[in-house]
C-alpha positions as CSV (number, residue, x, y, z in Angstrom):
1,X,-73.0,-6.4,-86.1
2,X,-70.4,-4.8,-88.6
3,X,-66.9,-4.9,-86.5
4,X,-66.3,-1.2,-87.2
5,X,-69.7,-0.3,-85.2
6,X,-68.7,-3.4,-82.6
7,X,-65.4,-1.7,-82.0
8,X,-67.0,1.9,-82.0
9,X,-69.4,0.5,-79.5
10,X,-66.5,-1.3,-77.2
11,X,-64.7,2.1,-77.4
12,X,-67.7,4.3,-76.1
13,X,-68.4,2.0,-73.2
14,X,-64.7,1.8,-72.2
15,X,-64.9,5.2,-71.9
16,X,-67.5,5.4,-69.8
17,X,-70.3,7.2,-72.4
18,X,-73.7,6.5,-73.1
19,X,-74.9,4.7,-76.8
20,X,-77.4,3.3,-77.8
21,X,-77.3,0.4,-81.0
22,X,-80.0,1.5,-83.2
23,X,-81.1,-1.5,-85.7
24,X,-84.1,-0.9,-88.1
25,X,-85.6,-3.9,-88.3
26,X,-87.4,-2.7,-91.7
27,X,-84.2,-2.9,-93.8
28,X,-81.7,-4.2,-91.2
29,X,-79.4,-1.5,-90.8
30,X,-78.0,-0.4,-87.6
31,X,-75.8,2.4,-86.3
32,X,-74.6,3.6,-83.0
33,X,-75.6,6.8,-81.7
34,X,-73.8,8.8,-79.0
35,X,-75.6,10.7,-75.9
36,X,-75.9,14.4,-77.8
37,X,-75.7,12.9,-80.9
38,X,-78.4,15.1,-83.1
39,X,-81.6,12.5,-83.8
40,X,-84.7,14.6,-85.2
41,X,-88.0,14.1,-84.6
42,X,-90.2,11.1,-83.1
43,X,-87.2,8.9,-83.4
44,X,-84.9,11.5,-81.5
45,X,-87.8,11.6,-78.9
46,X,-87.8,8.1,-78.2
47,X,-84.1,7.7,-78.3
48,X,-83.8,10.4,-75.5
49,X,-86.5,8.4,-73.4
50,X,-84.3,4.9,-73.6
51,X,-81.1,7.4,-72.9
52,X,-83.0,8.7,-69.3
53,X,-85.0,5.2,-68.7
54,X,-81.7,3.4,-69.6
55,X,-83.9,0.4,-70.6
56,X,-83.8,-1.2,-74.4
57,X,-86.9,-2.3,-76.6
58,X,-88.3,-1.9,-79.7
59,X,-89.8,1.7,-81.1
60,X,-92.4,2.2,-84.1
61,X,-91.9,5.4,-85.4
62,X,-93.9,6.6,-88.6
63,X,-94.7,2.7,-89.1
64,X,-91.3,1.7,-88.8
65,X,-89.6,-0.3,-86.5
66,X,-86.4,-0.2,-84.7
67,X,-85.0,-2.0,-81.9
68,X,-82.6,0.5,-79.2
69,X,-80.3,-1.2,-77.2
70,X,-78.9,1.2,-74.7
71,X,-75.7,0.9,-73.0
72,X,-75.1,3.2,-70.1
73,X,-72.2,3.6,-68.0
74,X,-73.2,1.9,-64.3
75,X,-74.1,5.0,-62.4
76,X,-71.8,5.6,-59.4
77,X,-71.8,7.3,-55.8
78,X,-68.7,8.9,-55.1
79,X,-69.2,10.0,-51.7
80,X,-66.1,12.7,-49.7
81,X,-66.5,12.0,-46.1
82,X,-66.7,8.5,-44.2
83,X,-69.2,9.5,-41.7
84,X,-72.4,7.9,-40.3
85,X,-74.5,9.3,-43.1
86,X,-72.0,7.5,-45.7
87,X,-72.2,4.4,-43.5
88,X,-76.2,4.1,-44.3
89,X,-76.0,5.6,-47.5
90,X,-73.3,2.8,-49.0
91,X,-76.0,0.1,-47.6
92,X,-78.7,1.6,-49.4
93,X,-76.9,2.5,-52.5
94,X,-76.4,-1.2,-53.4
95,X,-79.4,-1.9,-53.5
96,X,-80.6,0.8,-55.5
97,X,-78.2,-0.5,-58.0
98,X,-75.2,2.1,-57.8
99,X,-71.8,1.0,-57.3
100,X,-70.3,3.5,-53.9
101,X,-66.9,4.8,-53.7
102,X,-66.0,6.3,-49.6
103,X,-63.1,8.9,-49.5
104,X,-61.5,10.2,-46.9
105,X,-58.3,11.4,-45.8
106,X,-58.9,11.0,-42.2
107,X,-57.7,7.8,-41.3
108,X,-59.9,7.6,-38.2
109,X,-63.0,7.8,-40.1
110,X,-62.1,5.9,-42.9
111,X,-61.4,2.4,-41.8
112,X,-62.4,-1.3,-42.8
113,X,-64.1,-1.5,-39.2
114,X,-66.7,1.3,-40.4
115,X,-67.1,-0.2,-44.2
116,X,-66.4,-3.4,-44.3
117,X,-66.1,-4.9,-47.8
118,X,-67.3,-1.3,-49.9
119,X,-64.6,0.5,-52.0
120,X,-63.3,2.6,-49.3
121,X,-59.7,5.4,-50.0
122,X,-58.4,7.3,-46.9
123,X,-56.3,9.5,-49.0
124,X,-57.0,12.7,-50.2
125,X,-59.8,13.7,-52.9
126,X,-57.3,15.2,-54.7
127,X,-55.1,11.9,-55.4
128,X,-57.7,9.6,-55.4
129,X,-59.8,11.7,-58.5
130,X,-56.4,11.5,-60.2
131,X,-56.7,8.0,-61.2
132,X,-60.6,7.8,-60.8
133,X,-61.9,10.4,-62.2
134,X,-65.4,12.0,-62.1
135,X,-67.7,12.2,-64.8
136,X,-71.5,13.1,-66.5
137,X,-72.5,9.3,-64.5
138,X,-71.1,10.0,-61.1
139,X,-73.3,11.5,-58.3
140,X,-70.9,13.5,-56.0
141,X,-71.8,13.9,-52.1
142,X,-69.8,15.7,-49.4
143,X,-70.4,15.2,-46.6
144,X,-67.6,15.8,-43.9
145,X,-68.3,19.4,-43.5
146,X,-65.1,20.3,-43.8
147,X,-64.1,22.6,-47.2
148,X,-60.5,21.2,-47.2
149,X,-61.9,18.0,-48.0
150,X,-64.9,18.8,-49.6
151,X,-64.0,21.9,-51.8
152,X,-61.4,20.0,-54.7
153,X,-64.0,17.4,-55.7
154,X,-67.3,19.6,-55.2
155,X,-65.3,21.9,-57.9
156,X,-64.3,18.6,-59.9
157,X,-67.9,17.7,-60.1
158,X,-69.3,20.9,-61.1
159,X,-66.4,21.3,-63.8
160,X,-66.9,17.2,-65.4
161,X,-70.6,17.7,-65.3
162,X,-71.8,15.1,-62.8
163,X,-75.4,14.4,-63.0
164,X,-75.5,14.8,-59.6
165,X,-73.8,17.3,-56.8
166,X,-74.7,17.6,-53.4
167,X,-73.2,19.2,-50.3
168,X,-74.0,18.8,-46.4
169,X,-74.6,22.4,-44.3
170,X,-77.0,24.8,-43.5
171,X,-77.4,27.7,-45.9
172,X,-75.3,30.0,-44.2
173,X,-72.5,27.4,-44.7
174,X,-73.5,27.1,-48.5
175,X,-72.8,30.6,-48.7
176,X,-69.5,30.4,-47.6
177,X,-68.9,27.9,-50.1
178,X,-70.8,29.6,-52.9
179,X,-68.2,32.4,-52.1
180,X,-65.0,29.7,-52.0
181,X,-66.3,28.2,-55.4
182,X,-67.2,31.4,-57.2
183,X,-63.4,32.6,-56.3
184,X,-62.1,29.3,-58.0
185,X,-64.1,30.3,-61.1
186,X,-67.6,28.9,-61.2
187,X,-70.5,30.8,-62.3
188,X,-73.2,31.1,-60.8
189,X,-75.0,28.9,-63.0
190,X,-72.6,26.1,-62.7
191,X,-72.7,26.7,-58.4
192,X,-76.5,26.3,-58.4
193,X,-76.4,23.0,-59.9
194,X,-75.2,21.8,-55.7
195,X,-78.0,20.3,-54.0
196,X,-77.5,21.9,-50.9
197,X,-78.7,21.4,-48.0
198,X,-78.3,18.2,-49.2
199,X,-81.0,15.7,-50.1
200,X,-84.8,16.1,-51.0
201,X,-86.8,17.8,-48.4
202,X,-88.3,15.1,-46.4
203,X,-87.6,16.5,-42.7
204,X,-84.7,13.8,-42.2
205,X,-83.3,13.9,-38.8
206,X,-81.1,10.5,-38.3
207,X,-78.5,10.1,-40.5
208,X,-80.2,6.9,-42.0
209,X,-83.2,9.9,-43.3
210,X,-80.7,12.0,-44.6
211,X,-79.1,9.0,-46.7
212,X,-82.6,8.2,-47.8
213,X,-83.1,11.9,-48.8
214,X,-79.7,12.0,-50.8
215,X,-80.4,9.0,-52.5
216,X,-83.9,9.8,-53.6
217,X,-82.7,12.8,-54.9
218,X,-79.6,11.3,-56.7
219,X,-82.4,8.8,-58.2
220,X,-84.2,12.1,-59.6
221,X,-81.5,13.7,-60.7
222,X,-80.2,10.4,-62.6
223,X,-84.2,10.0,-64.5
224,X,-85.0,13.3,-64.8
225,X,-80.8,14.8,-66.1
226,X,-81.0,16.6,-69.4
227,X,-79.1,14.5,-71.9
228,X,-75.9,15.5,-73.3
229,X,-75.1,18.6,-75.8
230,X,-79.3,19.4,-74.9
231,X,-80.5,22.1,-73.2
232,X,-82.0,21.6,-69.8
């Protein structure tokens, strides 16, 4: 690979964005093309397939053939409340293949005991997204009911464009919060973007079911997300 594309390619990753090395195997030439980058026709359709499936191979487009090698930011679960729900949800997220962040300013929730050996921060949302930020490959979940804690980063993930947002309550609590986050300056639009209630619609009871729902949907959400700089 040319070492201007390898650094271009380094850069994009460190940062956390989605590209995909595009080599025609016809002439040998090769670029690197950015999530939202314009690509038209067959080609751009099969490059926003590898972008959602996240999975590399060779293409033949218009009896040529290129070989996509997509590199996408690990997807992550940042989840705002260490509750029971959190507790299953971290087991099952590993497994899925997402990497789980627990936050939680309540120190009597948010202990080793409870999740043992998973990236765990009893501190506020606040700090914590200082130095971690959220962005268009973090699924955001709150779940601790309680819109001190769960406001800042439901706000955060609606304003960096998570792929996925998701809140815990009944409708008549959304409303309430439809009503906190419209007064912090979210449109409408951007507000109905929250999963909420929480989860796909699977008549989960246990909080086990519930962390099944939210992870199935977060799994949608992921496969199905419109790309970058595209319209839904």
């Amino acid at each position: 690979m040319d070492p201007y594309l390898l650094r271009k390619l380094n850069a994009e990753r460190a940062a956390r964005r989605a590209v995909i090395h595009l080599t025609d195997l016809g002439d040998g030439r090769d670029r690197v093309i950015r999530e939202g980058d314009p690509v038209a026709g067959p080609l751009g359709e099969a490059i926003a397939r590898a972008f959602r499936s996240g999975r590399s191979g060779l293409v033949e487009v218009e009896d040529r053939k290129f070989f996509l090698n997509v590199h996408l930011p690990p997807a992550r679960i940042v989840a705002i409340g260490a509750v029971h729900i959190s507790q299953a949800l971290a087991r099952m997220a590993g497994v899925a293949g997402f990497d789980i962040t627990i936050i939680d300013p309540r120190t009597a929730f948010a202990t080793e005991e409870r999740f043992a050996g998973l990236d765990l921060a009893a501190d506020w949302p606040e700090d914590v997204l200082k130095a971690r930020p959220l962005d268009a490959y973090t699924a955001l979940v709150a779940v601790t009911h309680d819109p001190k804690i769960d406001d800042f980063p439901l706000s955060q993930a609606l304003t960096t464009g998570c792929f996925y947002v998701g809140a815990l309550g009944s409708r008549k609590t959304h409303a309430k919060r439809v009503e906190r986050l419209t007064a912090l300056g979210h449109g409408a639009a951007e507000i109905a973007r929250i999963s909420a209630p929480i989860g796909l619609d699977i008549g989960a009871a246990s909080p086990a079911e519930i962390a099944v729902a939210i992870l199935a949907d977060i799994v949608a959400h992921l496969r199905r997300r419109p790309l970058l700089g595209a319209g839904p």
